[in-house]
Structures are given as structure tokens and as C-alpha cells.
mmCIF file as gemmi writes it, N, C-alpha and C atoms, coordinates in Angstrom:
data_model
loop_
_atom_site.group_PDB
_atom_site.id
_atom_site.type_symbol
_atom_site.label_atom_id
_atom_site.label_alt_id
_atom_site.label_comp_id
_atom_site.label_asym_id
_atom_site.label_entity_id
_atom_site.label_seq_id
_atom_site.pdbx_PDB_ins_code
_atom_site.Cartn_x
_atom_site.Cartn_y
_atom_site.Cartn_z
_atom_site.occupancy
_atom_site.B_iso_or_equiv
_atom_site.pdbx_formal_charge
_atom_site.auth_seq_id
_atom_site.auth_asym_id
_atom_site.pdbx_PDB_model_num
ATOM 1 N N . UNK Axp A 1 ? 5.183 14.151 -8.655 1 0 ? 1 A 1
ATOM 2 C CA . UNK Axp A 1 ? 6.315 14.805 -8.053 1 0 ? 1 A 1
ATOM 3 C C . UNK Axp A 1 ? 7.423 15.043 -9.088 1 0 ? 1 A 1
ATOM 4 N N . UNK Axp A 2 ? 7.928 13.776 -9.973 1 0 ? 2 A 1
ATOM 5 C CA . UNK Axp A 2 ? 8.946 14.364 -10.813 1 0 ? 2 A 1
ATOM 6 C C . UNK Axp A 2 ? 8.332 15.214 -11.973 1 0 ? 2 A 1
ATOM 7 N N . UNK Axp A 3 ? 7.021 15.642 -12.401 1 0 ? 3 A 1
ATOM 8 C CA . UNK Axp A 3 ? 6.301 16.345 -13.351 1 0 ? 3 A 1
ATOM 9 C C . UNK Axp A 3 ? 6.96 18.093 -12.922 1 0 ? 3 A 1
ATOM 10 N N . UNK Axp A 4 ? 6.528 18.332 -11.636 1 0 ? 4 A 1
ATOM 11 C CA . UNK Axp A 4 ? 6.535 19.412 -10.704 1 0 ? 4 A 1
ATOM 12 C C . UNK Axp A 4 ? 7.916 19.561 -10.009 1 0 ? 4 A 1
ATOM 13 N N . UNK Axp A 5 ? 8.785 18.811 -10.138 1 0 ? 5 A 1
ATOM 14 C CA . UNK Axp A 5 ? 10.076 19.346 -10.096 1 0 ? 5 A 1
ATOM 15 C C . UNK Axp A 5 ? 10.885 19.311 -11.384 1 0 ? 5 A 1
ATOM 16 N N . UNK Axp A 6 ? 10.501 18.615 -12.376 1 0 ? 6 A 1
ATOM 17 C CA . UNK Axp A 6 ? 11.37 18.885 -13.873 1 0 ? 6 A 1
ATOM 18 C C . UNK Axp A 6 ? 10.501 20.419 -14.572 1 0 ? 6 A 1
ATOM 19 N N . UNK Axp A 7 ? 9.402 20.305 -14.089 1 0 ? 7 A 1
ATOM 20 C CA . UNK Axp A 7 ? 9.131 22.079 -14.729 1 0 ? 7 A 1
ATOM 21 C C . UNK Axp A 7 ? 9.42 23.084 -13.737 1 0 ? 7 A 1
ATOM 22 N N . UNK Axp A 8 ? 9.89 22.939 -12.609 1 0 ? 8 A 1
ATOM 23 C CA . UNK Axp A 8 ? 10.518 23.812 -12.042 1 0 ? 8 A 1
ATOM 24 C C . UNK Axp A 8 ? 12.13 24.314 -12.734 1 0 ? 8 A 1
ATOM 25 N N . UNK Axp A 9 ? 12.63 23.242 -13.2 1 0 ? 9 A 1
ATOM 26 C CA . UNK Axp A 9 ? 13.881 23.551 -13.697 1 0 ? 9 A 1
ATOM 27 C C . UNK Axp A 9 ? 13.575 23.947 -15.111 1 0 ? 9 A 1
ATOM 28 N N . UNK Axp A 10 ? 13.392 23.408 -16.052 1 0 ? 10 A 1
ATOM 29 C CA . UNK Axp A 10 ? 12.916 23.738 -17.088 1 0 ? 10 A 1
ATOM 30 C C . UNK Axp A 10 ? 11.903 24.483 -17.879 1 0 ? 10 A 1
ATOM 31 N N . UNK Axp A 11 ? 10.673 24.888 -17.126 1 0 ? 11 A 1
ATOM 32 C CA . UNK Axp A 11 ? 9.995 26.319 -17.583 1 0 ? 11 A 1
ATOM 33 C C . UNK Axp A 11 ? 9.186 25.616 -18.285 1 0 ? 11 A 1
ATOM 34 N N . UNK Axp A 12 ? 8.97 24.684 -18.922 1 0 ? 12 A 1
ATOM 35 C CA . UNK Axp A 12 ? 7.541 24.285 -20.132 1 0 ? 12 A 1
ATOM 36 C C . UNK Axp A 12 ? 7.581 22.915 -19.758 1 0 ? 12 A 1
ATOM 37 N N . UNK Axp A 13 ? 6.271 23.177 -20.487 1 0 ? 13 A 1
ATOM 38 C CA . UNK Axp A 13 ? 5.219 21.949 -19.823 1 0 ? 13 A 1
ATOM 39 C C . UNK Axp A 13 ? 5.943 20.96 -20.994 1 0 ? 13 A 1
ATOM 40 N N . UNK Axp A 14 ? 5.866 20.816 -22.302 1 0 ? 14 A 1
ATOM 41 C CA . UNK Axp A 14 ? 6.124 19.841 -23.166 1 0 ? 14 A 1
ATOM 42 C C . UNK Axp A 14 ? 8.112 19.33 -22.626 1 0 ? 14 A 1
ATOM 43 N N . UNK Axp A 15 ? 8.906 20.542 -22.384 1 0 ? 15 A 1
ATOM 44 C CA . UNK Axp A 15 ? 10.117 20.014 -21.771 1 0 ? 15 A 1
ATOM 45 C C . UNK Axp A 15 ? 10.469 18.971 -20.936 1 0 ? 15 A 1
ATOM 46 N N . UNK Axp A 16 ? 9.356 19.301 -20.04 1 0 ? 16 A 1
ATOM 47 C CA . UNK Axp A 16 ? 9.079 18.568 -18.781 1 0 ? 16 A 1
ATOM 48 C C . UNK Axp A 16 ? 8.848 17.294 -18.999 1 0 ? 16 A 1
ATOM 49 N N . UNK Axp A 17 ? 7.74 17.125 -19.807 1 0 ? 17 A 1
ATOM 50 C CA . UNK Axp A 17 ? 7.369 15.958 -20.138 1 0 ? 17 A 1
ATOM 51 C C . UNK Axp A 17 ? 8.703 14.817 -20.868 1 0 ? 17 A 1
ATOM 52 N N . UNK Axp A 18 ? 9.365 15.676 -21.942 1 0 ? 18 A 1
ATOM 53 C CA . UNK Axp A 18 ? 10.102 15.012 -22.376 1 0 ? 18 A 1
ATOM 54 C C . UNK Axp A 18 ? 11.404 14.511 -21.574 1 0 ? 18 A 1
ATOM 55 N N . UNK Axp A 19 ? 11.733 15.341 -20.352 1 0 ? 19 A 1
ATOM 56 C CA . UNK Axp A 19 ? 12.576 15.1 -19.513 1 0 ? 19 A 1
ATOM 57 C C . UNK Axp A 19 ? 11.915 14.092 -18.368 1 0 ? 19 A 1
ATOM 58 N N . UNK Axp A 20 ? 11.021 13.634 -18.212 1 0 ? 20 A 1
ATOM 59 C CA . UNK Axp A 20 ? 10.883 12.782 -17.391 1 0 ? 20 A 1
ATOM 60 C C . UNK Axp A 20 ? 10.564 11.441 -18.704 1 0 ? 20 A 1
ATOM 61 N N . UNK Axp A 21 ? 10.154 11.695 -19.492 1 0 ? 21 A 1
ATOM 62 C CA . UNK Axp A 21 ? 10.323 10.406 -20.642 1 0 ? 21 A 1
ATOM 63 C C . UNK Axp A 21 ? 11.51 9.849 -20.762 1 0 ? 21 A 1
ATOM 64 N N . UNK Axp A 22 ? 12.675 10.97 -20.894 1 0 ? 22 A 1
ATOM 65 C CA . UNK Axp A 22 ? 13.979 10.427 -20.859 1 0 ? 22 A 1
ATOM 66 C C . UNK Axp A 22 ? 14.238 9.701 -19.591 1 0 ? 22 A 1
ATOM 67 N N . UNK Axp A 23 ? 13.995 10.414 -18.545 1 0 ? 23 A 1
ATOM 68 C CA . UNK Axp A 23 ? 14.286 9.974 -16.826 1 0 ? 23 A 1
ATOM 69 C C . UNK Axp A 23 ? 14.236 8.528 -16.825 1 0 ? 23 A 1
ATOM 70 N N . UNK Axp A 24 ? 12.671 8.05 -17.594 1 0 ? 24 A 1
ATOM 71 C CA . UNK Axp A 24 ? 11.922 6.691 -17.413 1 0 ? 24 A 1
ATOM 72 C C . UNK Axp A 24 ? 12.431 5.909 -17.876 1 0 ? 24 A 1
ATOM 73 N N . UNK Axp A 25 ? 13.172 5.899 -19.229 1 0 ? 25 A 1
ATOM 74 C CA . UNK Axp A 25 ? 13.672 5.13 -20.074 1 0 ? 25 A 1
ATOM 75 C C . UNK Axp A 25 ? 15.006 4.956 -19.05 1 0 ? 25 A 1
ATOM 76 N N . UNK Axp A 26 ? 15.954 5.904 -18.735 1 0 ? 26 A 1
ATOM 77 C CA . UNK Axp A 26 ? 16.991 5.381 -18.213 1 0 ? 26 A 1
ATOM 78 C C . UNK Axp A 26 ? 16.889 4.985 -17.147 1 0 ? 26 A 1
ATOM 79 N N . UNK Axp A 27 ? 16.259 5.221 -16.003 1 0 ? 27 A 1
ATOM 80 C CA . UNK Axp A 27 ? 16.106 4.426 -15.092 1 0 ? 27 A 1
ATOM 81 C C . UNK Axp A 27 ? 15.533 3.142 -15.357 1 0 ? 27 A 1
ATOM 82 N N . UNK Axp A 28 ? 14.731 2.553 -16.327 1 0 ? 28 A 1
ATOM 83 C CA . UNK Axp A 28 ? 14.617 1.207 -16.446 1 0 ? 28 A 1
ATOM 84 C C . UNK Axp A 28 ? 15.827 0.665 -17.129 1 0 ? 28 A 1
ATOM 85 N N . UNK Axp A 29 ? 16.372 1.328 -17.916 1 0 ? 29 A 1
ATOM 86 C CA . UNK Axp A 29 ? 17.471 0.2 -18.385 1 0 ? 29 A 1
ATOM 87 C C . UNK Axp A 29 ? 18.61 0.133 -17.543 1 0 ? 29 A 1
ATOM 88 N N . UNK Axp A 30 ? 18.923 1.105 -16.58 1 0 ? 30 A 1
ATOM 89 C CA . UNK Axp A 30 ? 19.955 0.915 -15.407 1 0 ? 30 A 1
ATOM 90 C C . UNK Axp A 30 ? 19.31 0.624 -14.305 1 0 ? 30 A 1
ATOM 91 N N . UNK Axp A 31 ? 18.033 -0.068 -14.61 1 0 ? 31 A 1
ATOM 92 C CA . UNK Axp A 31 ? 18.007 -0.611 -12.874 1 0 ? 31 A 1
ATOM 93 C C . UNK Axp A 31 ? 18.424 -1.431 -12.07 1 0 ? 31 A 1
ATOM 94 N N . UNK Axp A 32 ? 19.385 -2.43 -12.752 1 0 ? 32 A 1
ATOM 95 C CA . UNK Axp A 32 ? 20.375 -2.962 -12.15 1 0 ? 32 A 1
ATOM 96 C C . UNK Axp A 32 ? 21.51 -2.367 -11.35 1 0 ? 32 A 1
ATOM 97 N N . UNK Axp A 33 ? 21.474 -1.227 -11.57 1 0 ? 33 A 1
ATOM 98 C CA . UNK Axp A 33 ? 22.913 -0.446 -11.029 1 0 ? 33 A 1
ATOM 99 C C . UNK Axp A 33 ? 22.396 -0.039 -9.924 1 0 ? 33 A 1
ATOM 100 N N . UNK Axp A 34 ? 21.316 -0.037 -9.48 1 0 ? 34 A 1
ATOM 101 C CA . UNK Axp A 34 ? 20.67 0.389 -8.182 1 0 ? 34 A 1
ATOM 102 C C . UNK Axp A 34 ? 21.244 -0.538 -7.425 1 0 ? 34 A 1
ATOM 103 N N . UNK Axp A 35 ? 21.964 -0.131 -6.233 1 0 ? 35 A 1
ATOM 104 C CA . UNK Axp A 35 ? 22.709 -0.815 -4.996 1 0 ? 35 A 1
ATOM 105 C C . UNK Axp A 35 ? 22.029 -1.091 -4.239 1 0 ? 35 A 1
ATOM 106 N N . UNK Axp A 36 ? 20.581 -0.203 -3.251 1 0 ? 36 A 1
ATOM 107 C CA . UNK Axp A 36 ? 20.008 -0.107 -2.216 1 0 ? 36 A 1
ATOM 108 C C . UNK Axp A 36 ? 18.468 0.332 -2.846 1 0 ? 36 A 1
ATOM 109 N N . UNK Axp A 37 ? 17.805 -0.586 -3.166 1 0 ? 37 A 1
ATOM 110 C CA . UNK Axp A 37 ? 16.118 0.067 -3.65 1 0 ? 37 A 1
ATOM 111 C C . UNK Axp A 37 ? 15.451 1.146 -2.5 1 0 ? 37 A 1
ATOM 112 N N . UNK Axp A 38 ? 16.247 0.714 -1.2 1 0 ? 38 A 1
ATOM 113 C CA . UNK Axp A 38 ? 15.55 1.573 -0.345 1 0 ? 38 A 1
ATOM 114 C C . UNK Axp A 38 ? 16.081 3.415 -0.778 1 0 ? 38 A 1
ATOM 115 N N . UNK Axp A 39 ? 16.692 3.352 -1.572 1 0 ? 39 A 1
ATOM 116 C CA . UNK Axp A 39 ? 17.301 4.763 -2.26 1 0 ? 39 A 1
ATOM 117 C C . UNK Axp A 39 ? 16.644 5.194 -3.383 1 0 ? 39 A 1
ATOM 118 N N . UNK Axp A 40 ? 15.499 4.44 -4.187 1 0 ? 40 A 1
ATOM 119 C CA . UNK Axp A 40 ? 14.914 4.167 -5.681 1 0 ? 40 A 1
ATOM 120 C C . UNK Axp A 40 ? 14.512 5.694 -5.877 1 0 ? 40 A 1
ATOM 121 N N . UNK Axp A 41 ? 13.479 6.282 -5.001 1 0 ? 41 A 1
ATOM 122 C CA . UNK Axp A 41 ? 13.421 7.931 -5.135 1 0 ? 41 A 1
ATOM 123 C C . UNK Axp A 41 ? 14.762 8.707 -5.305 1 0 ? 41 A 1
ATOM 124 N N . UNK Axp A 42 ? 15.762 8.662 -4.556 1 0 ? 42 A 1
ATOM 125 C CA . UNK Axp A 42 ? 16.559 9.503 -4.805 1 0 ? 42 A 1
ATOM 126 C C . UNK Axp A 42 ? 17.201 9.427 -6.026 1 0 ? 42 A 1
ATOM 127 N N . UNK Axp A 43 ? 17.437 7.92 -6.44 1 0 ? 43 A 1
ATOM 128 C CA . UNK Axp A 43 ? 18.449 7.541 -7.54 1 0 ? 43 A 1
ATOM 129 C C . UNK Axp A 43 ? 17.685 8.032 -8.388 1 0 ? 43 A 1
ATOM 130 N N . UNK Axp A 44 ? 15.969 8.002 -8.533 1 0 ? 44 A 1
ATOM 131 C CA . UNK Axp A 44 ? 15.58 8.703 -10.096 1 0 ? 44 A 1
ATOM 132 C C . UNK Axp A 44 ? 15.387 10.142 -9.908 1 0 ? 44 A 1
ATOM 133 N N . UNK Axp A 45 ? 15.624 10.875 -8.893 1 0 ? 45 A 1
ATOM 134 C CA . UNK Axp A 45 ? 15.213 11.94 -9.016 1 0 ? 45 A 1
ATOM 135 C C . UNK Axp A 45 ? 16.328 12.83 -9.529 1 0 ? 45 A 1
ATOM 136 N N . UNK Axp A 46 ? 17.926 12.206 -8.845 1 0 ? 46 A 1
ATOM 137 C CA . UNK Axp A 46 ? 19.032 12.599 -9.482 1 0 ? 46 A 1
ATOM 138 C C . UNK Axp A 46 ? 19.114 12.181 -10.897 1 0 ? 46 A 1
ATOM 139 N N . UNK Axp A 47 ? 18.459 11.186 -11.269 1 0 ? 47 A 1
ATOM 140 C CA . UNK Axp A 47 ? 18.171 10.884 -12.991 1 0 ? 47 A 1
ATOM 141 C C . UNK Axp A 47 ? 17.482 12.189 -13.909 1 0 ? 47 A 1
ATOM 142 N N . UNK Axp A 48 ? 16.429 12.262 -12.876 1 0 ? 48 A 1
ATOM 143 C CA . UNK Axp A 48 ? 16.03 13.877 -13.493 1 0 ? 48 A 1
ATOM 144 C C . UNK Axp A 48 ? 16.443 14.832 -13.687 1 0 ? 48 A 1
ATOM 145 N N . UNK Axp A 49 ? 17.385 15.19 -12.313 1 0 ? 49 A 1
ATOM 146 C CA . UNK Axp A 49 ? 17.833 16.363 -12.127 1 0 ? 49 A 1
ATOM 147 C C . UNK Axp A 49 ? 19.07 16.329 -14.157 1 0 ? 49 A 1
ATOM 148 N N . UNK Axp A 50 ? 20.077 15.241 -13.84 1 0 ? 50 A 1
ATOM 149 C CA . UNK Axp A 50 ? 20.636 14.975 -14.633 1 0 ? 50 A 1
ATOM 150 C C . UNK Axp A 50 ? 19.988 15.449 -16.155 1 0 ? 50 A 1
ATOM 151 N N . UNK Axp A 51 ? 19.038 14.892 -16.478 1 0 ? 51 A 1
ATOM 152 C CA . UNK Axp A 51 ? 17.885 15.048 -17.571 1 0 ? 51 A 1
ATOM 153 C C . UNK Axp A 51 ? 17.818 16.778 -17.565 1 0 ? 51 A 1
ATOM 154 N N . UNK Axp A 52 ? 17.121 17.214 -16.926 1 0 ? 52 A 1
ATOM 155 C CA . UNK Axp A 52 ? 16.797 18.594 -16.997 1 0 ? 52 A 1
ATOM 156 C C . UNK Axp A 52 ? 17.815 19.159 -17.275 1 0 ? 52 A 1
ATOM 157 N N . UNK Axp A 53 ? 19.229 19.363 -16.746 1 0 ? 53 A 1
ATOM 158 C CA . UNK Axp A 53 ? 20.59 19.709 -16.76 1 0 ? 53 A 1
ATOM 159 C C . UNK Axp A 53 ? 20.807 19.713 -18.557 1 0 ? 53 A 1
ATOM 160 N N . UNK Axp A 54 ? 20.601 18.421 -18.921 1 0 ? 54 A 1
ATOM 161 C CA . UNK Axp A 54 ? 21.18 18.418 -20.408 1 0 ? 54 A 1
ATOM 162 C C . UNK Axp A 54 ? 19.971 18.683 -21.472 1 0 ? 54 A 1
ATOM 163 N N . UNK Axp A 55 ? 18.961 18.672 -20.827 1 0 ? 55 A 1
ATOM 164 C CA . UNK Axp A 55 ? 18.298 19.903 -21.861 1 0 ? 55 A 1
ATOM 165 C C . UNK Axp A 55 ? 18.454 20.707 -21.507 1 0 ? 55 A 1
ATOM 166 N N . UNK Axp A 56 ? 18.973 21.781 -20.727 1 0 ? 56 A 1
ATOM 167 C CA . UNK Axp A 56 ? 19.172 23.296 -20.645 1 0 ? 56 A 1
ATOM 168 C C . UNK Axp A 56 ? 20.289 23.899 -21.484 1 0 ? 56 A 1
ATOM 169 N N . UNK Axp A 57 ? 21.653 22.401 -21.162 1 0 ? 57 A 1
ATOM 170 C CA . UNK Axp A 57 ? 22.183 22.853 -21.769 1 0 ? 57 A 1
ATOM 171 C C . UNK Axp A 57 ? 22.066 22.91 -23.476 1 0 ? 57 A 1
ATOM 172 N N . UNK Axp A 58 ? 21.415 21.947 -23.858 1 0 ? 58 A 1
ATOM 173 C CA . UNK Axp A 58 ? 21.666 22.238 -25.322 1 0 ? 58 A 1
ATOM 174 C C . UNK Axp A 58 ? 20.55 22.823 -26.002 1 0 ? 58 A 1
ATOM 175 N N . UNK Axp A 59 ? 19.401 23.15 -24.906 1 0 ? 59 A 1
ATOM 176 C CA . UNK Axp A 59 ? 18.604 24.535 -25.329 1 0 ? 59 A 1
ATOM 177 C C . UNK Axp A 59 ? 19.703 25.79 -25.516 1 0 ? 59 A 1
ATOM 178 N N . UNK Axp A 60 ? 20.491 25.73 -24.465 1 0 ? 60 A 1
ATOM 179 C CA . UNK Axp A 60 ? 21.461 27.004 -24.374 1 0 ? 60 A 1
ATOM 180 C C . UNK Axp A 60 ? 22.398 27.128 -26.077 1 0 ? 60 A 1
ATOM 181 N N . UNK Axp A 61 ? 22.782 25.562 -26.164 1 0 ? 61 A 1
ATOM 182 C CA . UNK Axp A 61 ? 23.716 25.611 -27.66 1 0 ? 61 A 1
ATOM 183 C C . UNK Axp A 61 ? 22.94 25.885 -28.765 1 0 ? 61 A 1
ATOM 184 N N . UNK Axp A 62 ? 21.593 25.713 -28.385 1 0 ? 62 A 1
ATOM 185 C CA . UNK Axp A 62 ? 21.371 25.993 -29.859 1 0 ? 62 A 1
ATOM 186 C C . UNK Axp A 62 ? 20.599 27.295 -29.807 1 0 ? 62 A 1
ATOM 187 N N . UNK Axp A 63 ? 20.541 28.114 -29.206 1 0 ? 63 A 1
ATOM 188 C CA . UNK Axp A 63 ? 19.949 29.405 -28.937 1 0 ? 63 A 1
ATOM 189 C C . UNK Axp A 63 ? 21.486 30.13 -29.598 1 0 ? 63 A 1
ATOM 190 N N . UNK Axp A 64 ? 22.374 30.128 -29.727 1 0 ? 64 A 1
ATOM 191 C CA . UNK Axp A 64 ? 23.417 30.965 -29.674 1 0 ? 64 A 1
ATOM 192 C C . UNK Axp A 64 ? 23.679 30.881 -31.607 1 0 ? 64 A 1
């Protein structure tokens, strides 16, 4: 599921990948900050969303 929604935002397969690598790493080292585990999907998926967001943008900075 997060494979198939980070290449929805991002367009390539290797992006994708690297944006849910990032996802993984930060959600394990902030998993303490998780308040309610019964939320654990949402909290990483907004981790992703987050992820995808900042590779677009600095695909965007360095395209220019």
C-alpha cells in the first residue's frame, strides 16, 4: 500500500522506493511520539505523504 501510493505522487519506481526508505527510517526512530498505535497507519502514511512532498520539492530545485 505505501509502494502504490508514494508512486502515485511521485511518478518513478526508484523515487518511490527511496521515499518509503526514508518513511521507514523515520517512523522507527519516532516511534515513541506515537500517542495512540491504534492510529500507526495513519501516522506513517502522513510520514509518506510528508516524504514524497520533499522530494518533489527538491526535484523541483534542482530542475531550475
Amino acid at each position: 500500500m505505501l509502494y502504490y501510493k508514494a508512486l502515485s505522487y511521485v511518478g518513478k519506481k526508484e523515487d518511490a522506493l527511496d521515499v518509503i526508505q526514508e518513511t521507514s527510517c523515520k517512523a522507527f526512530l519516532s516511534i515513541g511520539k506515537l500517542r495512540n498505535p491504534k492510529y500507526f497507519s495513519t501516522w506513517l502514511f502522513r510520514i509518506l505523504i510528508h516524504e514524497c512532498y520533499r522530494l518533489i520539492k527538491n526535484r523541483n530545485r534542482h530542475s531550475l
